[in-house]
Chimera marker file (.cmm) of the C-alpha trace (Angstrom):
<marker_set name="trace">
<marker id="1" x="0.000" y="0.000" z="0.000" r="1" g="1" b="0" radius="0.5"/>
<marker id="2" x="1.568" y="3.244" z="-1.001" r="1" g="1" b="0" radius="0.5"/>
<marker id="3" x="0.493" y="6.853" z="0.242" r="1" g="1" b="0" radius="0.5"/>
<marker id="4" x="0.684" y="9.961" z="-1.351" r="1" g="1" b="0" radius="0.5"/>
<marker id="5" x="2.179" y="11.084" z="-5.094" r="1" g="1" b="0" radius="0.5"/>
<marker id="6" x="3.239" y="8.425" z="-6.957" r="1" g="1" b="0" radius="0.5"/>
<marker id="7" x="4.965" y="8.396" z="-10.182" r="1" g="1" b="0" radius="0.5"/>
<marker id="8" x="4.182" y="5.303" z="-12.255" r="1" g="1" b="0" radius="0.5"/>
<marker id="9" x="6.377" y="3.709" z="-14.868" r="1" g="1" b="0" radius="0.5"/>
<marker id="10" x="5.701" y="0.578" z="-16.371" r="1" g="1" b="0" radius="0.5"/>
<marker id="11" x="2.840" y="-2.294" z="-15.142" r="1" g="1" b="0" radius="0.5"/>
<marker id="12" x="1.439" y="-0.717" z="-11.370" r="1" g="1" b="0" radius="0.5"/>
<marker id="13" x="-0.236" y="-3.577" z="-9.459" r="1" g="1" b="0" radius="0.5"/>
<marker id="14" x="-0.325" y="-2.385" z="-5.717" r="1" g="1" b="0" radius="0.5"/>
<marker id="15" x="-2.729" y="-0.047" z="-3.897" r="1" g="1" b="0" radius="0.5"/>
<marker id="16" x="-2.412" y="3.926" z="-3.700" r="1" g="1" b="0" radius="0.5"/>
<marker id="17" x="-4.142" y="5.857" z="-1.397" r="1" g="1" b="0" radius="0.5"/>
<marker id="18" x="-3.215" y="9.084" z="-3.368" r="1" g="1" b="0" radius="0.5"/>
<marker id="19" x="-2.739" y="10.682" z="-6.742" r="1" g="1" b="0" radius="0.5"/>
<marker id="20" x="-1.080" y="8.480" z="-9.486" r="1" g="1" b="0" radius="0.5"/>
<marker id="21" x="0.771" y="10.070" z="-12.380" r="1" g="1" b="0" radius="0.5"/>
<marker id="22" x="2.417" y="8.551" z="-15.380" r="1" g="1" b="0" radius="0.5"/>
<marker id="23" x="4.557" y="10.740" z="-16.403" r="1" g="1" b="0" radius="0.5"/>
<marker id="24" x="5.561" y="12.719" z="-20.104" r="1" g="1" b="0" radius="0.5"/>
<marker id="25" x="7.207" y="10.194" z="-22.654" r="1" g="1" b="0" radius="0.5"/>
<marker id="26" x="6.315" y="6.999" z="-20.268" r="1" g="1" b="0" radius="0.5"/>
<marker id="27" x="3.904" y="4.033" z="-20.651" r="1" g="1" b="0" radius="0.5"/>
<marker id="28" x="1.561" y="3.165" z="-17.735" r="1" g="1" b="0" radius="0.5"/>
<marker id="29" x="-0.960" y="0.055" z="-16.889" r="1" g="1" b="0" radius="0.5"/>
<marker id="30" x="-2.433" y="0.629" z="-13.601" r="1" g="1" b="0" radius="0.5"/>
<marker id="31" x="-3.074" y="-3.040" z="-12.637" r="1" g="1" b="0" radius="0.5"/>
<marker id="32" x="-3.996" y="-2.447" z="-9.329" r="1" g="1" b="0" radius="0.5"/>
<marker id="33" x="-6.239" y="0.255" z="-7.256" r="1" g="1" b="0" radius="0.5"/>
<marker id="34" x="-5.761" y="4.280" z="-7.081" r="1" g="1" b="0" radius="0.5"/>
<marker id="35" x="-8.032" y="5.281" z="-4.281" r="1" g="1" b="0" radius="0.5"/>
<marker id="36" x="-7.222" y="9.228" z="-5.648" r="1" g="1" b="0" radius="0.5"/>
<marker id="37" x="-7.144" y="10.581" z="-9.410" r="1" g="1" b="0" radius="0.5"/>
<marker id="38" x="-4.501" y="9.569" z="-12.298" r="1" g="1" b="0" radius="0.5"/>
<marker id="39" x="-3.060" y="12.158" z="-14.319" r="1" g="1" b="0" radius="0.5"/>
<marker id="40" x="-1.643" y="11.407" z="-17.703" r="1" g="1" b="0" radius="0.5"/>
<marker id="41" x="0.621" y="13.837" z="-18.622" r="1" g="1" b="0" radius="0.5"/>
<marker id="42" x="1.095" y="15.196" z="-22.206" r="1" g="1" b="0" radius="0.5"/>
<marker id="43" x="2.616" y="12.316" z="-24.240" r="1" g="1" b="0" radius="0.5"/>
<marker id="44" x="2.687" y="9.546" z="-21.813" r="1" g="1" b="0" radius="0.5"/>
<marker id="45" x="-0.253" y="6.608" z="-22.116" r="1" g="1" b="0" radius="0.5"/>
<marker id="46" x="-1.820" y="4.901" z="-19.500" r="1" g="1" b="0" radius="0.5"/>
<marker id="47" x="-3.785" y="2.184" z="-19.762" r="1" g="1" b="0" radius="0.5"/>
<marker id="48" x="-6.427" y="1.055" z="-16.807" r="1" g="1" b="0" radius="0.5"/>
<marker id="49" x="-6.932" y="-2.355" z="-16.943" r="1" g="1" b="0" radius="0.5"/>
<marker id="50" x="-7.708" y="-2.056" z="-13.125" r="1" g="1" b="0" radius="0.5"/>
<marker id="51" x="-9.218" y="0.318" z="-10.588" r="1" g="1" b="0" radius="0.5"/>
<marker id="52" x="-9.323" y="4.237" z="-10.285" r="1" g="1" b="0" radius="0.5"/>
<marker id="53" x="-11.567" y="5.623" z="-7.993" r="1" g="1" b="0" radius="0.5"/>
<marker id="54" x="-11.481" y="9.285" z="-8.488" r="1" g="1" b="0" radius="0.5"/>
<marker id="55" x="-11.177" y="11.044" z="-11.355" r="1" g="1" b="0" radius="0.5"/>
<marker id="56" x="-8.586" y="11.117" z="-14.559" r="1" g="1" b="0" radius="0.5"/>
<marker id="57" x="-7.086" y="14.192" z="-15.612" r="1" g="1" b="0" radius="0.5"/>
<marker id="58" x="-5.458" y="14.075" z="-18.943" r="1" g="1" b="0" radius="0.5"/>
<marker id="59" x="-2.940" y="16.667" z="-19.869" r="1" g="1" b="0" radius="0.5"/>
<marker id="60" x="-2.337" y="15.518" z="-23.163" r="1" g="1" b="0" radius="0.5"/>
<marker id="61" x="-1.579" y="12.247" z="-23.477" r="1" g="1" b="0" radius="0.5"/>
<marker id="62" x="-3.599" y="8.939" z="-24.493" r="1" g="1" b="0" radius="0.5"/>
<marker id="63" x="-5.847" y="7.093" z="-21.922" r="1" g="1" b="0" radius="0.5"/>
<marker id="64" x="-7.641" y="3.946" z="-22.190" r="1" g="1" b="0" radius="0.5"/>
<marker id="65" x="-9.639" y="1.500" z="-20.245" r="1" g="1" b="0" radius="0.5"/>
<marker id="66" x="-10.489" y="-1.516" z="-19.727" r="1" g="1" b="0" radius="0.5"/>
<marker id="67" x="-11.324" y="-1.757" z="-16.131" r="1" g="1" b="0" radius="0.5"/>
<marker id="68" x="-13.063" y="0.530" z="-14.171" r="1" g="1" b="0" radius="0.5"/>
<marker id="69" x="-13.303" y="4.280" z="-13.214" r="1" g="1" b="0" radius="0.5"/>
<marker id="70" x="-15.840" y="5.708" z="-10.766" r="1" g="1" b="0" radius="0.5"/>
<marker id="71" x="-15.533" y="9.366" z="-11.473" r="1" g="1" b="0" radius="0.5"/>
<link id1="1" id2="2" r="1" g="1" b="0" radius="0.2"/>
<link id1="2" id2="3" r="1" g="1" b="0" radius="0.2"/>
<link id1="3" id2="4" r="1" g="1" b="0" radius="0.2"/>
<link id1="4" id2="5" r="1" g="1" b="0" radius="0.2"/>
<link id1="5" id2="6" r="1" g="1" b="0" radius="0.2"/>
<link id1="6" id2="7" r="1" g="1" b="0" radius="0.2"/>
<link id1="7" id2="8" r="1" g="1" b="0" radius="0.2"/>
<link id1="8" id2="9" r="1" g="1" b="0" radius="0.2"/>
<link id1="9" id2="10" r="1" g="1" b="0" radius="0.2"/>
<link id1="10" id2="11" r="1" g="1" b="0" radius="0.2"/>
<link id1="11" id2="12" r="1" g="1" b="0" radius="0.2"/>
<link id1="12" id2="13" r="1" g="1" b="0" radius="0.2"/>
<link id1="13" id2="14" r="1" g="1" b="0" radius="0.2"/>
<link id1="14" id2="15" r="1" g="1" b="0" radius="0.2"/>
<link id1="15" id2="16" r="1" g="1" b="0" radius="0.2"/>
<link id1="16" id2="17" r="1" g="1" b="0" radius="0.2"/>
<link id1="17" id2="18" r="1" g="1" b="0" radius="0.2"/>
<link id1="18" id2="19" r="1" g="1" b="0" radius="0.2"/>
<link id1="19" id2="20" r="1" g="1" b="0" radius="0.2"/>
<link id1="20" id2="21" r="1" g="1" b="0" radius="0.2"/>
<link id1="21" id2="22" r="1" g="1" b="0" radius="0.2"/>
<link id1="22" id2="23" r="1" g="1" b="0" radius="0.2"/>
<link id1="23" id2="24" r="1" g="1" b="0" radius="0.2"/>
<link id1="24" id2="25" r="1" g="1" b="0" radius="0.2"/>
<link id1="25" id2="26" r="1" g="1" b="0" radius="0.2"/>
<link id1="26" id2="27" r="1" g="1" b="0" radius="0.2"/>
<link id1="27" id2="28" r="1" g="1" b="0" radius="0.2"/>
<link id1="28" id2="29" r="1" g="1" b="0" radius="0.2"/>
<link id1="29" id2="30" r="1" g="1" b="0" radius="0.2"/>
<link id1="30" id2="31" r="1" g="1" b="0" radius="0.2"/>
<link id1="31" id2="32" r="1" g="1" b="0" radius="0.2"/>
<link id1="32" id2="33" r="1" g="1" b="0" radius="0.2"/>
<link id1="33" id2="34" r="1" g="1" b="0" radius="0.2"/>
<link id1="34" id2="35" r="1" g="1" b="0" radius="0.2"/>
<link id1="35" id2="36" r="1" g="1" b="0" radius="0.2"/>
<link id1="36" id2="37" r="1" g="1" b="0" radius="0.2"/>
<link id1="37" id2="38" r="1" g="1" b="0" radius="0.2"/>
<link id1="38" id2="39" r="1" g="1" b="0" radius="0.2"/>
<link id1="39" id2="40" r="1" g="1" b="0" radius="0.2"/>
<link id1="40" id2="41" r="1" g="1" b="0" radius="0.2"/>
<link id1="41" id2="42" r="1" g="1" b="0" radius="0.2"/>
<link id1="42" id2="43" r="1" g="1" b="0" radius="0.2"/>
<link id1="43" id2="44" r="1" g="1" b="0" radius="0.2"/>
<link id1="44" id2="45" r="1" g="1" b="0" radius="0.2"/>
<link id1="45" id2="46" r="1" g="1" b="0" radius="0.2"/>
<link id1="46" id2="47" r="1" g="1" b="0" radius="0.2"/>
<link id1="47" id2="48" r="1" g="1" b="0" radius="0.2"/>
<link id1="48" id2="49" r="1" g="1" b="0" radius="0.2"/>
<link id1="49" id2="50" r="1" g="1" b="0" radius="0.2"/>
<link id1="50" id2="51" r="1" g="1" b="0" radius="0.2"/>
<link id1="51" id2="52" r="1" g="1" b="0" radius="0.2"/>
<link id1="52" id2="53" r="1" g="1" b="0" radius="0.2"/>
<link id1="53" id2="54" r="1" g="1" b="0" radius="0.2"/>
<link id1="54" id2="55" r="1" g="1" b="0" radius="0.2"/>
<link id1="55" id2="56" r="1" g="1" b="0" radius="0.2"/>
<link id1="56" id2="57" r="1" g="1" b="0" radius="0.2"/>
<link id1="57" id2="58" r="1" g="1" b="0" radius="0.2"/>
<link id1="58" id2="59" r="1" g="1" b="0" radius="0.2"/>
<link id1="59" id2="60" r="1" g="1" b="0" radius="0.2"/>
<link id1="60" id2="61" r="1" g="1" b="0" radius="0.2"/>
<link id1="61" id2="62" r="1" g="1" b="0" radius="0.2"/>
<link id1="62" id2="63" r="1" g="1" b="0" radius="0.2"/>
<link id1="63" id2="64" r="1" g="1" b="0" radius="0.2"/>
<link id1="64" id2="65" r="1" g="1" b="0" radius="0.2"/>
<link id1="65" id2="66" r="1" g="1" b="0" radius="0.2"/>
<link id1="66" id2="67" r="1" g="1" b="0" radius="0.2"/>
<link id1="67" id2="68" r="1" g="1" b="0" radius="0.2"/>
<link id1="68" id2="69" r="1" g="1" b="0" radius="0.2"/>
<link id1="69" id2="70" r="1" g="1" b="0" radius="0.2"/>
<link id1="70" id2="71" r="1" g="1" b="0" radius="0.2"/>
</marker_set>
C-alpha cells in the first residue's frame, strides 16, 4: 500500500491511497487500485486495466480502459 504522489512507470499492481501520475514520454498500466485521481501527462499513455476511484485528468496524453473508473 503506497500513500501519497506516486509516479508510475511501467505495469502498477499495488494499492495507492493518493494521486497516481504517469509521467511525459512513459507508458503506464495501472493493474492495481488508485483510491485518488490519475493524471496522464502530455505524451505519456496509460492504460487502466484495473481500478481508479477518483477522477482522470489528462494533460495531453492517451488514456484507455479496460477496467473501471468511478468518477
Amino acid at each position: 500500500m503506497y500513500s501519497g504522489t506516486l509516479r508510475i512507470e511501467g505495469r502498477f499492481r499495488g494499492m495507492l491511497d493518493g494521486t497516481a501520475i504517469v509521467s511525459a514520454g512513459t507508458t503506464a498500466e495501472i493493474a492495481g487500485m488508485v483510491n485518488g485521481s490519475l493524471i496522464v501527462e502530455a505524451g505519456a499513455v496509460a492504460h487502466v486495466s484495473g481500478m481508479v476511484n477518483g477522477a482522470i485528468r489528462n494533460r495531453g496524453g492517451t488514456v484507455t480502459v479496460s477496467g473501471m473508473v468511478s468518477d
